[in-house]
C-alpha positions in Angstrom: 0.0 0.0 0.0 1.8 3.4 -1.9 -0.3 5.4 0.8 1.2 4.0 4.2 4.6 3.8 2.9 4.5 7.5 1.3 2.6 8.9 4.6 3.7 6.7 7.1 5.3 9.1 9.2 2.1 11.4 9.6 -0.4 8.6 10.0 1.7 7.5 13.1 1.2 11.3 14.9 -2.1 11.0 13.2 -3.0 7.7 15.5 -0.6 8.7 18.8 -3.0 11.9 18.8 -6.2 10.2 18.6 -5.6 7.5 20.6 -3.7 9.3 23.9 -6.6 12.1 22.9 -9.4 9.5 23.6 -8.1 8.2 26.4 -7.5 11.8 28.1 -11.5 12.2 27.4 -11.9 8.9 29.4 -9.6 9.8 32.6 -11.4 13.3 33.0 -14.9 12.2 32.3 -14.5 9.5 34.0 -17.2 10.1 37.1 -16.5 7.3 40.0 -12.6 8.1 41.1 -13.8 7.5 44.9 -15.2 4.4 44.0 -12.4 3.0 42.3 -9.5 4.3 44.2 -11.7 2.9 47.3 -11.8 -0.8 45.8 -8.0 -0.9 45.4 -6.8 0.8 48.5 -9.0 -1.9 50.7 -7.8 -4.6 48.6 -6.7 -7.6 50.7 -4.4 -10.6 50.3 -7.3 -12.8 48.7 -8.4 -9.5 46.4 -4.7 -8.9 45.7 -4.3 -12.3 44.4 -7.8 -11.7 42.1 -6.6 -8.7 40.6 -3.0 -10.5 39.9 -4.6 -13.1 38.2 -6.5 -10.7 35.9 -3.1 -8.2 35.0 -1.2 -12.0 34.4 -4.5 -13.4 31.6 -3.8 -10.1 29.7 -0.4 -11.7 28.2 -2.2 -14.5 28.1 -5.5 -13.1 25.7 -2.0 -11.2 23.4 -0.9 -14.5 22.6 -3.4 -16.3 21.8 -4.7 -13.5 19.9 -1.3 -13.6 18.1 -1.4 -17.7 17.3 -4.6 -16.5 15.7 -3.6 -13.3 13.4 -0.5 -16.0 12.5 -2.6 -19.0 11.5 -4.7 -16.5 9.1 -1.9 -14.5 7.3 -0.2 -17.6 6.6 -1.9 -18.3 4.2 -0.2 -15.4 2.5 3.3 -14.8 4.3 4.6 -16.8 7.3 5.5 -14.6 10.7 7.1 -15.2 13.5 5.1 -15.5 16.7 6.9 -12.5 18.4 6.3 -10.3 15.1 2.5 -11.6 15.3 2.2 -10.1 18.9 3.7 -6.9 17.8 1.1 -6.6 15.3 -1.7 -7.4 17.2 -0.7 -4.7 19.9 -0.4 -2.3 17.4 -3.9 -2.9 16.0 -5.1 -2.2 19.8 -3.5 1.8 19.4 -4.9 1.9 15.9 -8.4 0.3 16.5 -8.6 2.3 20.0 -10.3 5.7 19.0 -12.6 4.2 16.4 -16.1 2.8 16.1 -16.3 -1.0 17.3 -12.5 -0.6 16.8 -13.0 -1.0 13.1 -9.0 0.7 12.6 -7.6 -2.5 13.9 -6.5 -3.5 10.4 -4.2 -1.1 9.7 -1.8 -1.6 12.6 -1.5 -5.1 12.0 -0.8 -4.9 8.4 2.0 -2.4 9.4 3.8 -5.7 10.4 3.6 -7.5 7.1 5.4 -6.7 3.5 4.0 -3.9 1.7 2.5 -6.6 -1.1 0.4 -8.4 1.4 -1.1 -5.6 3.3 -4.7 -5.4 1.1 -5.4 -8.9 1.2 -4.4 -8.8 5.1 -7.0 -6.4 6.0 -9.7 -8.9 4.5 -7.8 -11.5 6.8 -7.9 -9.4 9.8 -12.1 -9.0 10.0 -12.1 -12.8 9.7 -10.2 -13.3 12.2 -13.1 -10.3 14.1 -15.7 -12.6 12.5 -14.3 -15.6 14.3 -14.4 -13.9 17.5 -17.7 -12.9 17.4 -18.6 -16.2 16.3 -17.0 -16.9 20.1 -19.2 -14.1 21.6 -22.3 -14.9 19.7 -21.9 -18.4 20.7 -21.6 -18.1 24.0 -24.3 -15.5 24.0 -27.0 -17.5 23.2 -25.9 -20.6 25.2 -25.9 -18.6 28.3 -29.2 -16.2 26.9 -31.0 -20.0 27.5 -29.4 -20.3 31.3 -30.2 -17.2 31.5 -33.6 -17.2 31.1 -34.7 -20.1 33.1 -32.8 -18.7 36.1 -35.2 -17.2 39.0 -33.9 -13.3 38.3 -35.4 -13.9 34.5 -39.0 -15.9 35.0 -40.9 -13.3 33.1 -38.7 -14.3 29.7 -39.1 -18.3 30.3 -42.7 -18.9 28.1 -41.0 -16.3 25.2 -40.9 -19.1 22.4 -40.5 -16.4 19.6 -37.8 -15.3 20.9 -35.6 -18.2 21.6 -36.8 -19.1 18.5 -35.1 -16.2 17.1 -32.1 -16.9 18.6 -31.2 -20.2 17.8 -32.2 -19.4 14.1 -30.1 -16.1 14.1 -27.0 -18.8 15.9 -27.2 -21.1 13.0 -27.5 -18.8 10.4 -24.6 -16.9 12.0 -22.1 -20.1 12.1 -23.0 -21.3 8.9 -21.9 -18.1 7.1 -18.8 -18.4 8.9 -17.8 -21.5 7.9 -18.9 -21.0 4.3 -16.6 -17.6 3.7 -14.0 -19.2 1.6 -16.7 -21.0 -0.3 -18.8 -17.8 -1.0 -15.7 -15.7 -1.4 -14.3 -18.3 -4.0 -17.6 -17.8 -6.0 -17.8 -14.1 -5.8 -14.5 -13.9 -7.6 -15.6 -16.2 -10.2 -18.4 -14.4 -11.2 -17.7 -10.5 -9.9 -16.2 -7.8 -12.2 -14.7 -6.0 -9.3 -10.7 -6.8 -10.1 -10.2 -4.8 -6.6 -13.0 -6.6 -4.4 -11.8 -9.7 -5.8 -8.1 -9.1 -4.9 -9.5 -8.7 -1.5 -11.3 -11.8 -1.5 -8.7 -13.8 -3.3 -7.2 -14.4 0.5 -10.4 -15.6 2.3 -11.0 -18.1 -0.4 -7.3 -19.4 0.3 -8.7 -20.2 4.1 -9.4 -23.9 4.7 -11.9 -25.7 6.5 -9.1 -26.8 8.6 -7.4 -23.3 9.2 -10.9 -21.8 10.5 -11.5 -24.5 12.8 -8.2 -23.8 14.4 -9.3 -19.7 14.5 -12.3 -20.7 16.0 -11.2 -22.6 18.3 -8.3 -19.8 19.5 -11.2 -17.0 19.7 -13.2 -19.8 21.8 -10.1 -19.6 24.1 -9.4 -15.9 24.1 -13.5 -15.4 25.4 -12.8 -17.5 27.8 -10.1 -15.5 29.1 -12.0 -12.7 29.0 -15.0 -14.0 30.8 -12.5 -15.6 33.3 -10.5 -11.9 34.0 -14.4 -10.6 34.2 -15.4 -13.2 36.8 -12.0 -12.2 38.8 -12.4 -8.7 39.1 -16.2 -8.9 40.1 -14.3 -11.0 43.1 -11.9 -8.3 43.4 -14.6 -5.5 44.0 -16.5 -7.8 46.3 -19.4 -8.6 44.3 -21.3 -11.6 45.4 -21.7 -13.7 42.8 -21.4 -17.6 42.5 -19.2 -18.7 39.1 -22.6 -20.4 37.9 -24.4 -17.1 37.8 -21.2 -15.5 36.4 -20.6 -17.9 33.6 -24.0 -17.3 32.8 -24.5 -13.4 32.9 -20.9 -13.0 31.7 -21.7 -13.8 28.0 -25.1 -12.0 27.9 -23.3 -8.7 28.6 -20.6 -9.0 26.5 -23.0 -10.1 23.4 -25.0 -6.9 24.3 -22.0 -4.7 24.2 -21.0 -6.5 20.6 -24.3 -6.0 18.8 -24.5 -2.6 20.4 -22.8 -0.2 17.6 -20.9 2.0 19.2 -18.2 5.4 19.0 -15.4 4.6 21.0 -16.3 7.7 23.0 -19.7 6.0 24.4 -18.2 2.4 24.7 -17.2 2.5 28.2 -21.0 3.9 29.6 -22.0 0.8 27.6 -20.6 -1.7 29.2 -21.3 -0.4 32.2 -25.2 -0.1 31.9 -24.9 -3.4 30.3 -23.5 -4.9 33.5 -25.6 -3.4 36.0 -28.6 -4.8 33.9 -27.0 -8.3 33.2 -24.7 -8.9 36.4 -26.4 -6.7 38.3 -29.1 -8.6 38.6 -27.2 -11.6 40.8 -25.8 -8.9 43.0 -26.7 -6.0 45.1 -23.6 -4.0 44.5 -24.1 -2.0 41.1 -21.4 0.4 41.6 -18.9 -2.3 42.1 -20.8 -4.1 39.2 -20.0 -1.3 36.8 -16.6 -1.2 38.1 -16.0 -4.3 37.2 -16.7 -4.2 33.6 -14.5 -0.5 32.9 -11.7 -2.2 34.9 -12.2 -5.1 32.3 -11.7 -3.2 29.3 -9.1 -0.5 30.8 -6.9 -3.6 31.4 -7.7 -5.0 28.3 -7.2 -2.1 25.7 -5.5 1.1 27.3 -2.4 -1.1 28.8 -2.1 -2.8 25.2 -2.9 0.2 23.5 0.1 2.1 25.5 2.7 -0.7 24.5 1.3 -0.5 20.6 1.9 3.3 20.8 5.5 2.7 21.3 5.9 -0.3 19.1 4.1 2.2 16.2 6.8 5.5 17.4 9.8 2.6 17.4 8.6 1.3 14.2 11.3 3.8 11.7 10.0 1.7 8.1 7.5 -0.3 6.6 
């Protein structure tokens, strides 16, 4: 791409302003300081331990994110794992300031030779596909615990929905698993030289190769439902790991079909938790807290480490 290599040096003050911009706008409108400085200055030993648990998954989620962005751009150019990881931390700076973090693309392609970076953005939202194929998963396993749990009675006889759900679950992983079929027909028959350049990679995917994305995004939720489930421990929510592997998924598949600007995302998922979670607990606040600690260890600490990888980075 003539365009990153030409303006390379821009784009990079372009991204370090926008993403340290957003996340000043978070830190100063950011309304329960007291709340959250009074979790972690009455953390004890068994706390302490939650909270370590939750800082030590986040290499953890990296890598397994980075087995994943290497299985899927090998199909094109093979990486080594450590330059996989750089590029997936970097796509956490670039993705950070924009909708549903739709800029993720173009930090990870930074990482790859200058012919392969087109196809690779195509690559990197099927690898996003795969994890929402994780979260929508999930989502409506748990949506059925869900609603046959005491807090959710009123939704038990609600056929059409459940209905819904299972069809909109099937439909969902079949389309998935038929991308490199369907993208190997467009190209046959579209007219598009530039669409079908683009979709020239996905039809290279194998059965095989998604099965092995799939299953990595299956791990990476996990981890993410497991740093969740710690850090509701952490701020003392009572909550048994039953009715948090239960309400867990619910609120994350809310926050993913909820479009979003990155602005708004936080106030998302907190609402979305207090609903969800909240109702297993009688602690809101610490509810809510929960679910911003989640993400501010998932995507600002990352997003600071990409920053520098991007400033270091001299060439594409």
């Amino acid at each position: 791409m003539r365009f990153l290599d030409k303006y390379y040096k821009w784009i990079k003050i372009v991204i370090m302003v926008c993403a340290y911009g957003y996340l000043a706008y978070i830190l100063l409108h950011f309304d329960n300081y007291e709340d959250f400085t009074s979790n972690f200055t009455n953390l004890n030993a068994q706390k302490f331990i939650f909270l370590l648990v939750v800082f030590c998954l986040l290499p953890i989620n990296l890598f397994v994110e980075s087995l994943k962005w290497k299985t899927l751009v090998s199909v094109m150019q093979r990486i080594p794992i450590r330059v996989a990881y750089k590029a997936v931390v970097a796509g956490i700076t670039t993705g950070f300031f924009t909708p549903n973090r739709i800029g993720e693309p173009l930090g990870r392609i930074m990482f790859l030779d200058s012919q392969n970076r087109s196809q690779a953005i195509a690559l990197s939202y099927v690898g996003a596909f795969g994890q929402s194929f994780a979260t929508f998963l999930c989502g409506v396993i748990a949506g059925f615990l869900l609603i046959f749990s005491p807090a959710f009675s009123a939704y038990q006889n609600s056929t059409g929905m459940q209905t819904g759900a299972v069809l909109f679950l099937v439909m969902f992983i079949s389309l998935y698993f038929s991308l490199p079929y369907l993208c190997r027909k467009i190209t046959k028959i579209s007219k598009f030289d530039k669409v079908n350049y683009l979709l020239e990679a996905i039809s290279y995917i194998s059965l095989k190769r998604l099965f092995v994305v799939s299953a990595l995004s299956l791990l990476r939720y996990t981890i993410y439902v497991s740093q969740y489930y710690f850090l509701l421990l952490c701020f003392g929510v009572d909550i048994s790991m039953y009715e948090a592997f239960v309400a867990i998924p619910i609120n994350y598949l809310l926050v993913s079909i909820t479009p979003s600007i990155a602005f708004a995302e936080m106030g998302i998922r907190g609402s979305y938790a207090i609903i969800i979670i909240g109702a297993f607990s009688h602690n809101p606040p610490a509810v809510a807290l929960a679910g911003v600690t989640v993400w501010l260890i998932n995507y600002v600490i990352p997003m600071i480490t990409g920053s520098l990888l991007l400033t270091a980075k001299k060439k594409l």
